[in-house]
Steps between C-alpha positions, in 0.01 A plus 500: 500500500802718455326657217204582643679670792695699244183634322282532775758664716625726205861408531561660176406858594687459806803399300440785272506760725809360723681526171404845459598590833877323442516669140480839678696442789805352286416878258473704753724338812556815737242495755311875597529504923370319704457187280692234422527210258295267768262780595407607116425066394344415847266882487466463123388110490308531830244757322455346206390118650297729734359669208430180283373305775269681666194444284485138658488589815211809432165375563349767314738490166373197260862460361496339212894528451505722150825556377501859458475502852884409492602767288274772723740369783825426357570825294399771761702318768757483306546849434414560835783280698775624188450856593462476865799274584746528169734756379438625144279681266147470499459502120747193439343288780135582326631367134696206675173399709251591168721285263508222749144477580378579147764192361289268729170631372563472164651121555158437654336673163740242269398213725105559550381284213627193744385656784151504327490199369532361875196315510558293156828413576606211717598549856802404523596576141443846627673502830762441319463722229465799785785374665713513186399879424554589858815413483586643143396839658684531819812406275410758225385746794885385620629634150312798517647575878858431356445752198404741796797453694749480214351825308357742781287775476756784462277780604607866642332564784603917499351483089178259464329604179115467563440287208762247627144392674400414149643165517275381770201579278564151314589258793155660681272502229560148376486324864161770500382315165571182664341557807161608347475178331535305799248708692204353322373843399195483294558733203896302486433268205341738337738814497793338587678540154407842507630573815804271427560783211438764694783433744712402201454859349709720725813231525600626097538861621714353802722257314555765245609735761728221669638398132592873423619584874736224409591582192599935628715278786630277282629812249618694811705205640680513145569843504627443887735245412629701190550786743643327708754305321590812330581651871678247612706510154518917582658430828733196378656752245489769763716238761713366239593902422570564844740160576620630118587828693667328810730271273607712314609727783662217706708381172602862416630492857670110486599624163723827676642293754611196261683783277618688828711124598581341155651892468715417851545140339702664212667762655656244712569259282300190695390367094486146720229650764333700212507158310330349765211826584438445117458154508302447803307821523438651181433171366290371723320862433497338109337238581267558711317711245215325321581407119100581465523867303198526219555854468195601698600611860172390622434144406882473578440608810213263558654189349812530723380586805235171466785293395715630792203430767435143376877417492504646876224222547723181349285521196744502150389770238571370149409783272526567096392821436470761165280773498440675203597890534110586478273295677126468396429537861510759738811489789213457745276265339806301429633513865145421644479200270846323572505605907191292498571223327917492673271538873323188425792323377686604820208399691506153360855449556460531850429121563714333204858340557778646292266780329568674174327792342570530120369856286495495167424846302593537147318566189321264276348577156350822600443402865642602831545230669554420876494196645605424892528095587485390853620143650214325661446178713121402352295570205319861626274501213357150568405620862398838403451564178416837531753606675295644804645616802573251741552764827241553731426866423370445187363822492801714546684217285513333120439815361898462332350277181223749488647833454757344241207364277350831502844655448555290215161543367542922470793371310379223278706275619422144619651263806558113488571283790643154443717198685797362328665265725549640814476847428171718534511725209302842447567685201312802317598653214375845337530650157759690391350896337 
């Protein structure tokens, strides 16, 4: 009974298009004025059951219920309601709507040997068989809404290349191959592989365009990363020179006014208060300098002021450290690699008790070696083994892991992560020139 309600009713169409409908309004959820959320489902719905049922009710229209009939109503109202009553481009609501209604057609296309076999097949063998593959496509036409939603259309609206249209051609022309089939056209069976290769023909042109659009992008992202971590290395140096500039000044002036008093200190012969300046002051001055010094003013720089930030934070810095007086690496490169790599140790600190940084750099049979250990509270690698961001911006972020590979990669050099006990460990070494 249920059954026969569901097909003769067409519950599945229905279902179909509502789900369409949802999959746009969740992409595109600003509403153009005057609609609403109500307004765009109750308009949007209410034209489409008018639509489908209205042959029944025709005296004059001998509807026999084909099922291209569906798909004459369901795509152009689609489009129609998405680009009356939604915000957004026309272009990505036309490939999400396409994709969508092409996915079911060619579902239908894997599933039409059952479908023709209908008569041979016991009833409710079948029944249940249709039941089964209704269901297996609203959850794969589920998956497909999800992909949508996760990975949008990223389209300019100000720059839309005309043969961005290109990658409707395949959706359309496949749902148009399906269509004919179902039409009972005469000539079908006869020219049907022939028009199947037809259609097929002008997809290689587009998929080699697509492949070697995103191969250019791909290439030009590089070089925009490269640039860009070289900028950002540009200014670093360029900052570090100017708080160079400003310390130096303010010690040259501490410097003056220490002489000016231990001078006064003398003179009147306090040795006990200049004993005590000495002690507390100067000392204190003493210590408070870093005992990290490699000879290179940059990576010194680098190194301390990390080490000073995470101490700042409650996080203990245990470093070993011997560079060689020529590095096989440029200062940058070098810089870009470690601030990574010392961020994302930092970053993991952040919810461990008692943390602990460790960096190791040192040479080891004709290897530059650098290795930075952080304490953690579960095995990362077992939950994410590839390390991949775990923010919600992923575009924006998990780039760090990225631009050292590369960086290491210009310089031949390779990077290892590994857990030993409850440390993290990342570690790359390069070859020494």
């Amino acid at each position: 009974m249920l059954y026969q309600i569901f097909r003769e009713w067409e519950i599945e169409g229905i279902i179909h298009f509502t789900m369409l409908i949802y999959m746009l309004h969740l992409l595109f959820p600003k509403k153009k004025t005057p609609w609403t959320t109500a307004s765009y489902f109750i308009v949007s719905m209410g034209v489409f059951l008018t639509l489908k049922y209205i042959p029944y009710i025709l005296p004059f229209w001998d509807y026999d219920r084909p099922y291209w009939y569906f798909y004459i109503i369901s795509l152009p109202l689609a489009l129609l309601f998405s680009h009356l009553c939604l915000e957004g481009d026309f272009l990505s609501k036309t490939v999400y709507i396409s994709f969508f209604m092409a996915f079911i057609q060619l579902a239908k296309m894997v599933c039409s040997p059952i479908y023709r076999n209908e008569s041979v097949i016991p009833a409710v063998e079948y029944q249940i068989i249709d039941i089964i593959l209704f269901l297996i496509l609203v959850g794969l036409l589920i998956l497909l809404a999800a992909i949508f939603i996760n990975w949008p259309l990223l389209i300019n609206k100000t720059n839309i290349h005309p043969r961005y249209y290109a990658i409707l051609y395949l959706p359309i022309s496949l749902s148009a191959y399906y269509l004919l089939g179902v039409m009972n056209i005469s000539f079908w069976d006869k020219y049907k592989e022939a028009i199947l290769a037809f259609l097929i023909i002008p997809i290689l042109p587009i998929f080699y365009d697509l492949f070697s659009t995103f191969m250019i992008s791909n290439d030009e992202q590089r070089r925009l990363d490269k640039a860009l971590t070289e900028t950002k290395a540009q200014v670093f140096r360029y900052r570090y020179s100017l708080e160079l500039e400003e310390r130096i000044k303010k010690e040259r002036h501490e410097l003056k006014n220490n002489y000016l008093y231990i001078q006064t200190l003398l003179n009147e012969q306090k040795y006990d208060k200049l004993q005590a300046y000495l002690d507390e002051t100067i000392g204190a001055k003493i210590q408070s300098i870093s005992a990290i010094s490699t000879g290179n003013s940059m990576i010194d720089y680098i190194l301390n002021r990390k080490i000073s930030e995470a101490q700042k934070h409650g996080i203990k810095v245990y470093s070993e450290i011997l560079l060689p007086s020529e590095l096989p690496i440029n200062d940058d490169e070098f810089c870009t690699i470690f601030l990574n790599l010392f961020n994302n140790a930092f970053e993991a600190c952040e919810n461990v008790d008692h943390p602990d940084i460790h960096i190791v750099i040192k040479c080891i049979k004709g290897y530059l070696s650098c290795e930075i250990s952080n304490k953690i509270s579960e095995n990362v690698l077992a939950a994410n083994p590839n390390l991949e961001t775990t923010k919600i911006d992923k575009i924006n972020h998990g780039l760090g892991l990225k631009i050292v590979k590369e960086a290491l990669n210009s310089n031949d050099g390779i990077l290892g992560t590994s857990i030993e006990g409850s440390y993290f460990k990342a570690k790359f070494m390069i070859p020494m020139k």
